[in-house]
C-alpha positions in Angstrom: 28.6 0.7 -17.5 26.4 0.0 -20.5 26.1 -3.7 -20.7 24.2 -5.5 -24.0 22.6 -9.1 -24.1 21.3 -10.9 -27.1 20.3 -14.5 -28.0 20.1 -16.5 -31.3 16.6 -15.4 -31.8 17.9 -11.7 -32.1 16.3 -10.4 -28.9 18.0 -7.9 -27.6 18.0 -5.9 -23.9 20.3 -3.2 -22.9 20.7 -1.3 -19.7 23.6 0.7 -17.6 25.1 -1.2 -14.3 23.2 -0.2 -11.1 25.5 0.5 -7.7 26.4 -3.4 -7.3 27.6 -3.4 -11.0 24.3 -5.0 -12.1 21.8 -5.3 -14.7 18.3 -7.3 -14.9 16.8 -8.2 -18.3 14.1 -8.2 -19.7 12.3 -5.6 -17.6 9.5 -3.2 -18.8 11.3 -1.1 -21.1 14.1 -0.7 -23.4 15.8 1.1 -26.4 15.8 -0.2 -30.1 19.0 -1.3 -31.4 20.5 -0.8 -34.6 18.2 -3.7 -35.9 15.3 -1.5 -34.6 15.1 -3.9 -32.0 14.0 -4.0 -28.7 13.0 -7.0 -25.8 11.1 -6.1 -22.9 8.6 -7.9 -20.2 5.6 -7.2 -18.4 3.8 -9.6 -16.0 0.0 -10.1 -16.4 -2.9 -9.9 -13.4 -2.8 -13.8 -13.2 1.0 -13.7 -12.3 2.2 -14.9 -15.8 5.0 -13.2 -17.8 5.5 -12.2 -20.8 8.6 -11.8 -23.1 8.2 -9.0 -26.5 10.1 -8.0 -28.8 9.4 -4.9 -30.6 11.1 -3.7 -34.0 10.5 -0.2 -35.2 11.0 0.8 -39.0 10.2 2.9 -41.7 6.9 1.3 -43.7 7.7 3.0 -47.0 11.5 1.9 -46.9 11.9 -0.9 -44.4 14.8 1.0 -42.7 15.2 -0.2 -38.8 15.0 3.1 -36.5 17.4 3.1 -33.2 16.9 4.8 -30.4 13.4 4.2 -30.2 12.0 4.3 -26.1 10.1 1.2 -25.8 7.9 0.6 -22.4 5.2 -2.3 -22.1 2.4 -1.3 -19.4 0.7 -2.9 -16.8 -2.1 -3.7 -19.1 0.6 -5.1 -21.7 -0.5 -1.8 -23.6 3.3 -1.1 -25.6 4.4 2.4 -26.4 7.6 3.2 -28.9 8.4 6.8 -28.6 10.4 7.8 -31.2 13.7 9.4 -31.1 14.2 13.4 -31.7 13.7 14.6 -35.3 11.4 11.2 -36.4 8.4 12.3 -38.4 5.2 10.4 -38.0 2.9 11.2 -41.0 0.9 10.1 -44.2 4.3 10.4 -46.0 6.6 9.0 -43.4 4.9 6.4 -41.8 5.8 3.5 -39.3 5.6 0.2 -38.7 5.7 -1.7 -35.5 6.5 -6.0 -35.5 5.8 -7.9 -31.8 6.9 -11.1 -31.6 7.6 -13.3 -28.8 11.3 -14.6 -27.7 11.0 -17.4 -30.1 10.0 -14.8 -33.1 5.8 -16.1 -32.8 3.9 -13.0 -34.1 1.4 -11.4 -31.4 -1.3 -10.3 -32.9 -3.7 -7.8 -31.1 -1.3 -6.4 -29.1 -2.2 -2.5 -28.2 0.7 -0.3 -29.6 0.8 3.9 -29.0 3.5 5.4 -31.3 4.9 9.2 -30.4 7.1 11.5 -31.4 9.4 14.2 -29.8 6.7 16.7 -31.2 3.8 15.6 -29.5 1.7 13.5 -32.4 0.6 10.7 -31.4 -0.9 7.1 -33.2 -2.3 4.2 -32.0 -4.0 0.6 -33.1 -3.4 -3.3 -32.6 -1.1 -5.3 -34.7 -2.4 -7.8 -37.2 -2.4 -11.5 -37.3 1.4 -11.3 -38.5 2.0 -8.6 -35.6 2.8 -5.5 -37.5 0.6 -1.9 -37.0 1.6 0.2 -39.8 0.9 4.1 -38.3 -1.1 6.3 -39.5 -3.0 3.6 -41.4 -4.0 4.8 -44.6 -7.6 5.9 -43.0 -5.6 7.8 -40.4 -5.6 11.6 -40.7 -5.3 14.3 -38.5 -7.2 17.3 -37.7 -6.1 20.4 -39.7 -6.3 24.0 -38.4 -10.0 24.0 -38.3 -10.5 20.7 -36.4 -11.5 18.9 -39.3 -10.3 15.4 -41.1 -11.7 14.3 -44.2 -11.1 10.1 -43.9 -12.6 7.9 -46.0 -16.2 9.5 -47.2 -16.9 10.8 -43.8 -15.6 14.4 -42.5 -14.9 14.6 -38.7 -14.6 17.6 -36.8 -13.3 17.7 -33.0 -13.7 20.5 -31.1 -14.4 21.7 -27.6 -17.6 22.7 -26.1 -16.7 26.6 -27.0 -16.7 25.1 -30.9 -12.7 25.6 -30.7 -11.3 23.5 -33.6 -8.6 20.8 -32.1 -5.7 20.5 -34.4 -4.0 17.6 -34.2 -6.8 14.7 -33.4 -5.6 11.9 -35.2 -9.1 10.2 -36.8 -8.7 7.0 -38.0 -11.8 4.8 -39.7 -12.6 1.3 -38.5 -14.2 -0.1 -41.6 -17.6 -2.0 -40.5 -18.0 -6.2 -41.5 -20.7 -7.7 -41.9 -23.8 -5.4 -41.3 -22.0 -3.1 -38.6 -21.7 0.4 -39.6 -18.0 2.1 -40.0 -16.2 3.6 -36.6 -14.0 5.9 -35.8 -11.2 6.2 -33.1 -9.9 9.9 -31.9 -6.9 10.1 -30.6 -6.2 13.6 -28.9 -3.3 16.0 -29.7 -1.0 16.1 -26.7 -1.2 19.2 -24.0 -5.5 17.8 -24.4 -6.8 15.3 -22.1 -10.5 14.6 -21.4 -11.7 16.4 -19.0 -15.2 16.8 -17.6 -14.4 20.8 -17.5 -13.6 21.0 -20.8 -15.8 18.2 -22.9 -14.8 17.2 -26.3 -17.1 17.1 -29.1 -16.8 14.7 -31.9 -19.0 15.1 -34.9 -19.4 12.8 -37.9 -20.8 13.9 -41.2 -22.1 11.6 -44.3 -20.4 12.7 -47.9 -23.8 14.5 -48.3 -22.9 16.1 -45.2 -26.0 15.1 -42.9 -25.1 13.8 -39.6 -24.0 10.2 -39.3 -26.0 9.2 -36.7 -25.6 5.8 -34.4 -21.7 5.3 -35.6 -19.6 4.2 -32.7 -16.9 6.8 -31.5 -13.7 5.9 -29.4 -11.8 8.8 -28.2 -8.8 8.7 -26.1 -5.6 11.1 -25.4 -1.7 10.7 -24.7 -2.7 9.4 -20.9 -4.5 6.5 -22.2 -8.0 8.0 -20.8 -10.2 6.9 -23.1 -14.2 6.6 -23.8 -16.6 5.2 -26.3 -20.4 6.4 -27.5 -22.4 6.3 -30.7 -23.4 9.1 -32.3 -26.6 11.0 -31.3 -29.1 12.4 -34.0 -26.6 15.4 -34.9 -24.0 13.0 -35.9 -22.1 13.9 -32.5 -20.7 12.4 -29.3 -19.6 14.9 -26.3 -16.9 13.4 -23.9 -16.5 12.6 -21.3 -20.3 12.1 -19.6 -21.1 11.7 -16.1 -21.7 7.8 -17.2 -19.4 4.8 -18.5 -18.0 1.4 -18.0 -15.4 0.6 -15.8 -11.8 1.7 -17.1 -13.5 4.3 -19.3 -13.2 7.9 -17.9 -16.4 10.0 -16.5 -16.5 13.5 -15.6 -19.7 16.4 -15.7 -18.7 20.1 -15.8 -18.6 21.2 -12.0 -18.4 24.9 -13.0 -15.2 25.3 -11.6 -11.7 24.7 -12.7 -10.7 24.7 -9.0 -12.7 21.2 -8.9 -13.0 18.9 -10.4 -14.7 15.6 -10.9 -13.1 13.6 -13.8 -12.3 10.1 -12.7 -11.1 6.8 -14.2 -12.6 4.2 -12.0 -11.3 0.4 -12.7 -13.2 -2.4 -11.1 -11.6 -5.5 -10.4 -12.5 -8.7 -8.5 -10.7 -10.5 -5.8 -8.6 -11.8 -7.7 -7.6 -8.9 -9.7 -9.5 -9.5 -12.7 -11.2 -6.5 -14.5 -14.6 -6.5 -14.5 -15.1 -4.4 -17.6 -19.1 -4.5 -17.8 -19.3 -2.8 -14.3 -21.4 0.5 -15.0 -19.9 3.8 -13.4 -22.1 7.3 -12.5 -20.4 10.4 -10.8 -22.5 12.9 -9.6 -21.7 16.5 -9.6 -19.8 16.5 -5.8 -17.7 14.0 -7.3 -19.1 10.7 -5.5 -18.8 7.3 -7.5 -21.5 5.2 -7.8 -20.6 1.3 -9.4 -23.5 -1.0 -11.1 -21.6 -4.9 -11.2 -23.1 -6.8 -13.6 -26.3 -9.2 -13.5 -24.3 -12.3 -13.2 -22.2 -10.6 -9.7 -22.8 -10.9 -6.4 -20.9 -10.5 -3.5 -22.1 -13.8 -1.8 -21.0 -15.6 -4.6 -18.1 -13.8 -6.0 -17.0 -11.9 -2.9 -15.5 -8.1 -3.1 -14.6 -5.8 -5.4 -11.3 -3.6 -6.0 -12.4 -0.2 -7.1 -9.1 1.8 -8.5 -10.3 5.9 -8.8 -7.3 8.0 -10.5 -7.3 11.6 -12.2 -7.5 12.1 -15.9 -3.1 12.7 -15.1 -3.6 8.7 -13.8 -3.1 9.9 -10.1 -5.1 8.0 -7.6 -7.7 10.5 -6.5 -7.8 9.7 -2.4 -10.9 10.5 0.1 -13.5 9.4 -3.1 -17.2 8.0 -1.6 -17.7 5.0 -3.5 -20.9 3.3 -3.4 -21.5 -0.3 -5.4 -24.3 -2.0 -6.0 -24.3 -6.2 -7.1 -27.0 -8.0 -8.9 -28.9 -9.1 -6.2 -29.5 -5.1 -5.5 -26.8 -5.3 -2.2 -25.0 -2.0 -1.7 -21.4 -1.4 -0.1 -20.1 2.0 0.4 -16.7 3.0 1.4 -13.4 5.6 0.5 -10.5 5.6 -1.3 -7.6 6.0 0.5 -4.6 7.5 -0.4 -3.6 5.5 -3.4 -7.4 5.9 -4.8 -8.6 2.2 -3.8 -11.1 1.1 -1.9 -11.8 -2.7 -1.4 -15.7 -3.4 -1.0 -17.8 -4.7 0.9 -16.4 -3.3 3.9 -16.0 -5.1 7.0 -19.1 -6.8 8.5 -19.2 -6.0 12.3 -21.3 -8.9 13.4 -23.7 -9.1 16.9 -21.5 -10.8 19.2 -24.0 -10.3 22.5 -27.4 -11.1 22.7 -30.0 -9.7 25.0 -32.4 -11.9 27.5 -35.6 -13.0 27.2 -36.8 -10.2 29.4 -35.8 -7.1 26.7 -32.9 -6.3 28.7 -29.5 -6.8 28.0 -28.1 -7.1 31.8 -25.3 -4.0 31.4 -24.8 -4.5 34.8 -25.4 -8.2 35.8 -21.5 -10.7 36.6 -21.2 -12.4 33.1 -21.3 -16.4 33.3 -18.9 -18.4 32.6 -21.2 -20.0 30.2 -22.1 -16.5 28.6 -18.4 -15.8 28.4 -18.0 -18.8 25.8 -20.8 -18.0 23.6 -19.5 -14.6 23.3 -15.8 -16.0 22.5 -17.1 -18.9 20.4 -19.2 -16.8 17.8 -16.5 -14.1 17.6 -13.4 -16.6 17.2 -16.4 -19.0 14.9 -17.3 -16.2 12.7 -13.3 -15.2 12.4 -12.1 -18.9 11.3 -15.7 -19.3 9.2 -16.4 -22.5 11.3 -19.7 -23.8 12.3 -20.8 -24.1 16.0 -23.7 -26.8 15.3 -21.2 -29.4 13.8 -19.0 -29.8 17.4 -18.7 -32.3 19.1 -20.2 -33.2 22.8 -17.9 -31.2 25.4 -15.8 -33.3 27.9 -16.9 -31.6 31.2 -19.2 -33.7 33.0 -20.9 -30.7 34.2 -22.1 -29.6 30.5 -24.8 -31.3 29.4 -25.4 -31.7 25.7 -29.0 -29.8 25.9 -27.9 -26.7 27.1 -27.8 -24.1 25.6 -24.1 -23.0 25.5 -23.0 -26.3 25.3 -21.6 -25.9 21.6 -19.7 -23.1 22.5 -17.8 -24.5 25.4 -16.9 -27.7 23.3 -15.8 -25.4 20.5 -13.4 -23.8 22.6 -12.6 -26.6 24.8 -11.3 -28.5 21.7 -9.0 -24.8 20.0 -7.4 -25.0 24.1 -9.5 -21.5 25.0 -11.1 -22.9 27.7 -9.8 -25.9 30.2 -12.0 -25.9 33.1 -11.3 -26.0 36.9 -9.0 -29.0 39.0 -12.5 -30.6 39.8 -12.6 -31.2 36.0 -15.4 -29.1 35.4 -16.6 -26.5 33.6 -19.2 -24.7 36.4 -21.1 -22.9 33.4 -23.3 -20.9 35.4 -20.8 -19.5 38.0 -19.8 -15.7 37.4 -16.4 -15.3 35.4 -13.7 -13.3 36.9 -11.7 -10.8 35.9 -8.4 -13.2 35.6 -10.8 -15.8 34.2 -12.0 -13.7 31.5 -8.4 -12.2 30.7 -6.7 -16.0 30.0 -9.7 -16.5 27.6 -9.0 -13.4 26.3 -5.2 -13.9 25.6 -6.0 -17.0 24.5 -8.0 -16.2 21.9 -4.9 -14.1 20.7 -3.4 -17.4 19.9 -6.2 -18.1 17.2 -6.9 -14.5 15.5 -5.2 -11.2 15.1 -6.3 -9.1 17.9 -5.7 -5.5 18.1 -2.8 -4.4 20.1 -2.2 -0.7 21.6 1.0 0.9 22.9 0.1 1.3 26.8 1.7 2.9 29.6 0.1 0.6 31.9 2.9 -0.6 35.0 2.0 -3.7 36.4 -0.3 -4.1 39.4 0.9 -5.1 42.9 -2.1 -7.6 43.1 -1.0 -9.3 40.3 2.0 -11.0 41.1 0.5 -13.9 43.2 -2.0 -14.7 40.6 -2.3 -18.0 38.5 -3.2 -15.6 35.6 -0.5 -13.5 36.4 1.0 -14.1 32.6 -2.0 -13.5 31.3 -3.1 -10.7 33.1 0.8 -9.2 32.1 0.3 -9.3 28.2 -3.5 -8.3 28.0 -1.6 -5.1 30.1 1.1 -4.8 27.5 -1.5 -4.9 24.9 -3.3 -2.3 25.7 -6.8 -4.1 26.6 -6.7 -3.9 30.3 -6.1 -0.6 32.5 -7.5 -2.0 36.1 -9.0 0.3 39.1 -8.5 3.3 40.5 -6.4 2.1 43.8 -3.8 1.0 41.2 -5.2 -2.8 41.5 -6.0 -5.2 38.9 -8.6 -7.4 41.4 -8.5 -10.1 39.3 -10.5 -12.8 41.5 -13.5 -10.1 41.5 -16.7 -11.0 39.2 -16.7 -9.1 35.7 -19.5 -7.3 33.9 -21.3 -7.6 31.1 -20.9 -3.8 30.3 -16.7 -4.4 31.4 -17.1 -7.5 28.9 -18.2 -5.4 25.9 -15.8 -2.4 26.6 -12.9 -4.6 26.4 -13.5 -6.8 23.6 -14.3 -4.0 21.6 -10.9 -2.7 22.1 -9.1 -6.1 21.1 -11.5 -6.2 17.9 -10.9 -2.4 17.0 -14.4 -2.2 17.1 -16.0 1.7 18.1 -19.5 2.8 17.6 -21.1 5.4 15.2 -23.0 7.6 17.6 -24.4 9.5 15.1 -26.0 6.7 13.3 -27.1 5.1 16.6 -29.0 8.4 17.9 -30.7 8.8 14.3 -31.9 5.1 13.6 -33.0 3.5 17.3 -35.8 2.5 15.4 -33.8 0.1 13.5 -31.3 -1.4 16.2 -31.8 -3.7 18.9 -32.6 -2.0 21.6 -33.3 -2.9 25.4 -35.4 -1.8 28.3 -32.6 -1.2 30.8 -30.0 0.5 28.3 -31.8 3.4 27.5 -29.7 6.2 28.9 -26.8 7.4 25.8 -24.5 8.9 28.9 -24.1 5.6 30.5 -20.7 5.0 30.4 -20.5 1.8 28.2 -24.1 2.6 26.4 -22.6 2.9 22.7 -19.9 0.3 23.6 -22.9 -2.3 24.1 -24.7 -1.3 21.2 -21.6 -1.5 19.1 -21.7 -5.5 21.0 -25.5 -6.0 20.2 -26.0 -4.8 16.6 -24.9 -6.3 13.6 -23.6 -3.2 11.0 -21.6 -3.1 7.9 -19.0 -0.3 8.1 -17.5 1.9 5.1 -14.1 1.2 4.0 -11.3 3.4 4.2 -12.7 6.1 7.1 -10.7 7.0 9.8 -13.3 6.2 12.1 -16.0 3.6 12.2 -18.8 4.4 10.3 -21.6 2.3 9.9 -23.5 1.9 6.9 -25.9 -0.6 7.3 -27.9 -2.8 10.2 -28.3 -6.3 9.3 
C-alpha cells in the first residue's frame, strides 16, 4: 500500500507498506510530489541527523516537477534524477531549493542533477539554497569535445585526442586576486580511469594556453580530482598522486588490470582526513602521507577505505601509511576494501637471563610466571606495573624483582597463593598451577578460543584444578601427553609456557622474517637451532614486532 505523510511545514515523504504493513519516514530517499517536493534524511559521521527537503522546478517558468528520484548520500551529497522525457539544457534549465523541516535554507549543500538520457549537472546551492542547472557558464562539450564558456574554450578528450561529447564545463569566476576555474563533469558511460586518462585543456580568448587555472573533473560515480593547469594549458586525469577521497590511477598497460583507486582516510573516529597525500604505484600498492600535524601516538589509527572507480571496495590492497613523526604501518584491505592502521603491536612478553640465554628448557617459577601474566594482562588493560601496591604475601618482599607483578595480579584475583599464605616465588610452577592462572586471566581479557576434540584426562579428575584444567581443554589451549594424561602436578617449561600462551593470544611467528633479519631480533646463546620444536614459538615470545593488518597469517612488519 502506498502510504503519504506531510506536516504544516509542507514536508512531504512517501513510501509503499513493507511485509508488516509498514513504512519509516524520512529515510534516504524519496520522490517529489506534485509540489515538487520531496523530504529525506541522512545521518552524518558524528552520529547527528539531518532532515531536507528538496523541491525541483523549472527555472525559466517556476513549474514544480513530480516524479523526481531524490537520494541524499552518506556524505550528505543530494542527487534529483529526473523523471523520463525531462530535458536538462541552456533552454530548459532547473532549479533545486534545500531547506530544512522548519523551511531554513541550506546553503552549500552538494546537489547532482540527471536525466533519463544520461546528462548530468552539478554545483552547491546558494545562501537562499537554490542551484539553478546548467548555470549560465555551464555548457557542454559539442561533437568535437569542445565548450566555449565565458572567454575561455575547453576541450576534453582522452589520451588518443578522442573528443568527449557531453562534458559539462562550467566556469568558477575567480574573487579577489584568484584566477577563474573550471569544473568537468563527465558524460555518463566515462569514468576516470587510470587506463584511459582524461585530458582537459584550457585556452585564453587569444587562444594560448591558460596555464596555472585550477581544474575539477569528476563523472556520474562521484570520482572526482582536482589539478592546475600545466604550461600547455592542460591537466591529464587521473595521476598516480592525490589527496585522500580524490581518485589515483597510472596506465598499467593492460585493461585486464587495473590500478584506479579511491582511497578515503579517516581517523578513529570516523572523521575524514582530507589533506592525507595518496601515491599508487604501478602494481597497484597504496602508499598514504597523514599530515604534519598527525601522529599515531597522539591521534591513534587511521581507517583507509580503497574502492574501484564503480565505488566497489577493492579487497587484498597493500597499504602502507606514513604519520608526521616519519612512523610507518603497513597492512591489507580486506574484503570490504578497509584496512584499520597501525596494525596490532605484538609486544615482548618473555625476557632472557642475564647469561644470553633464554632457559627453553629450564621449570618456569612461579615468580617468572607472574611477570609473564602481569605484562601481557598490564599491556592489555593499559595499566602500569610501577604504580601497585606492596603484595600481601609475607614471602614477597618489596625489593624483588617480580614483586610488582605478583601484587598486580594478587589484587585482579589471578593469583592467591598457597594454604601457608604464601606466595613461594621461586618454586617451579606446575602444570595445573599455570593452567588456573591461565583461565583466570580469561576472566580479565579476550583470549582466543579453538574448537578441540580434546576428551578429558583420567588424571584429572582428582585434581584441585580440575575445573580449570576442563575449560583451558575445551578451549583449545591444552592437549596433554602422549599416555593420554594431563600430569598436572609435574613442573612446566619455559618453552611449554611460550607455546601455549601463544595459542590463547593468537599469536604465530613469521619464519620468514625471523630467518632473514636475526641480526635485528633478540637472540640467545642456547636457542640457536630453527628445528627445535618451540624455536619460532619463543621468538614470537621474545621479540617485540608490529604485524600487518588484514593477512591471513601473521606477518610481521617491524621489530621494535
Amino acid at each position: 500500500m502506498f502510504i503519504a505523510v506531510t506536516d504544516q511545514q509542507d514536508n512531504y515523504c512517501a513510501d509503499s507498506t513493507d511485509v508488516s504493513g509498514q513504512i519509516t519516514v524520512p529515510n534516504n530517499g524519496g520522490t517529489t510530489n506534485s509540489d515538487g517536493n520531496a523530504t529525506a534524511g541522512w545521518e552524518d559521521a558524528d552520529g547527528n541527523r539531518h532532515t531536507l527537503t528538496i523541491k525541483v522546478e523549472r527555472t525559466e517558468t517556476g513549474r514544480p516537477i513530480q516524479g523526481s528520484e531524490v537520494n541524499i548520500g552518506a556524505t550528505g551529497n543530494i542527487t534529483v534524477t529526473l523523471p523520463e522525457g525531462q530535458d536538462m539544457d541552456a533552454s530548459n534549465r532547473i532549479t533545486i531549493t534545500v531547506t530544512d523541516n522548519k523551511k531554513t535554507p541550506q546553503p552549500d549543500q552538494t546537489v547532482i542533477v540527471k536525466t533519463d538520457l544520461g546528462s548530468a549537472a552539478q554545483g552547491q546551492t546558494n545562501k537562499d539554497g537554490k542551484l539553478t542547472v546548467p548555470s549560465v557558464d555551464s555548457v557542454y562539450t559539442d561533437e568535437s569535445g569542445t565548450a566555449v564558456v565565458g572567454q575561455y574554450t575547453v576541450i576534453v578528450t582522452d589520451t588518443e585526442k578522442a573528443p568527449i561529447k557531453g562534458a559539462l564545463v562550467t566556469l568558477l569566476p575567480g574573487t579577489d586576486d584568484a584566477k577563474d576555474a573550471f569544473t568537468v563533469l563527465l558524460p555518463n558511460g566515462r569514468l576516470l580511469d587510470g587506463n584511459d586518462q582524461t585530458i582537459v585543456t584550457v585556452l585564453l580568448p587569444n587562444t594560448n594556453p591558460a596555464k596555472g587555472f585550477h581544474v575539477k573533473v569528476s563523472d556520474a560515480k562521484d570520482n572526482h580530482t582536482a589539478k592546475d593547469t600545466d604550461k600547455n594549458g592542460q591537466v591529464i586525469v587521473p595521476d598516480a598522486t592525490g589527496s585522500s577521497g580524490e581518485i589515483v590511477g597510472r596506465d598499467t598497460g593492460s585493461e585486464q588490470q587495473s590500478n584506479t583507486v579511491n582511497v578515503d582516510v579517516a581517523d578513529q573516529d570516523g572523521k575524514p582526513i582530507d589533506d592525507a597525500q595518496i601515491a599508487v604505484d604501478k602494481n597497484g600498492e597504496v602508499s598514504i602521507t597523514l599530515p604534519d600535524d598527525f601522529d599515531f601516538d597522539k591521534n591513534g589509527s587511521v581507517t583507509v577505505t580503497v574502492t574501484d572507480n564503480q565505488g566497489e571496495g577493492k579487497p587484498n590492497v597493500n597499504v602502507t601509511v606514513t604519520d608526521a613523526a616519519g612512523n610507518t604501518a603497513v597492512g591489507e584491505t580486506g574484503k570490504d576494501g578497509t584496512v584499520t592502521l597501525p596494525g596490532k603491536y605484538h609486544f615482548a612478553y618473555i625476557i632472557g637471563y642475564g647469561d644470553g640465554t633464554v632457559g627453553p628448557d629450564r621449570n618456569m617459577t612461579r615468580g617468572e610466571a607472574a611477570a609473564v601474566f602481569a605484562r601481557i594482562l598490564a599491556e592489555y588493560r593499559h595499566d602500569s606495573l610501577e604504580d601497585v601496591h606492596s603484595s600481601k604475601f609475607p614471602d614477597v618482599d618489596t625489593k624483588a624483582w617480580y614483586a610488582n607483578h605478583v601484587a598486580y595480579l594478587e589484587k585482579l584475583g589471578v593469583v592467591v597463593g598457597f594454604d601457608d599464605g604464601k606466595f613461594h616465588a621461586e618454586a617451579s610452577i606446575t602444570r595445573e598451577q599455570f593452567v588456573t592462572m591461565c583461565v583466570r586471566l580469561n576472566d580479565w581479557m579476550a583470549l582466543t578460543t579453538y574448537e578441540s576434540n580434546q576428551g578429558g584426562f583420567p588424571d584429572v579428575k582428582s585434581s584441585w584444578a580440575a575445573e580449570y584444567i576442563q575449560e583451558a581443554t575445551r578451549n583449545g589451549w591444552i592437549v596433554g601427553y602422549p599416555d593420554g594424561n594431563f600430569h598436572g602436578g609435574a613442573k612446566i617449561t619455559r618453552a611449554e609456557v611460550v607455546t601455549i600462551i601463544n595459542r590463547m593470544l593468537n599469536r604465530t611467528a613469521d619464519e620468514a622474517f625471523i630467518r632473514h633479519n636475526k641480526d635485528r631480533l633478540a637472540v640467545f646463546h642456547d636457542l640457536q637451532n630453527p628445528h627445535y620444536w618451540a624455536y619460532y614459538d619463543l621468538m614470537e615470545a621474545a621479540n617485540g614486532h608490529s604485524i600487518v593488518n588484514g593477512s591471513e597469517q601473521e606477518v610481521w612488519h617491524e621489530v621494535k
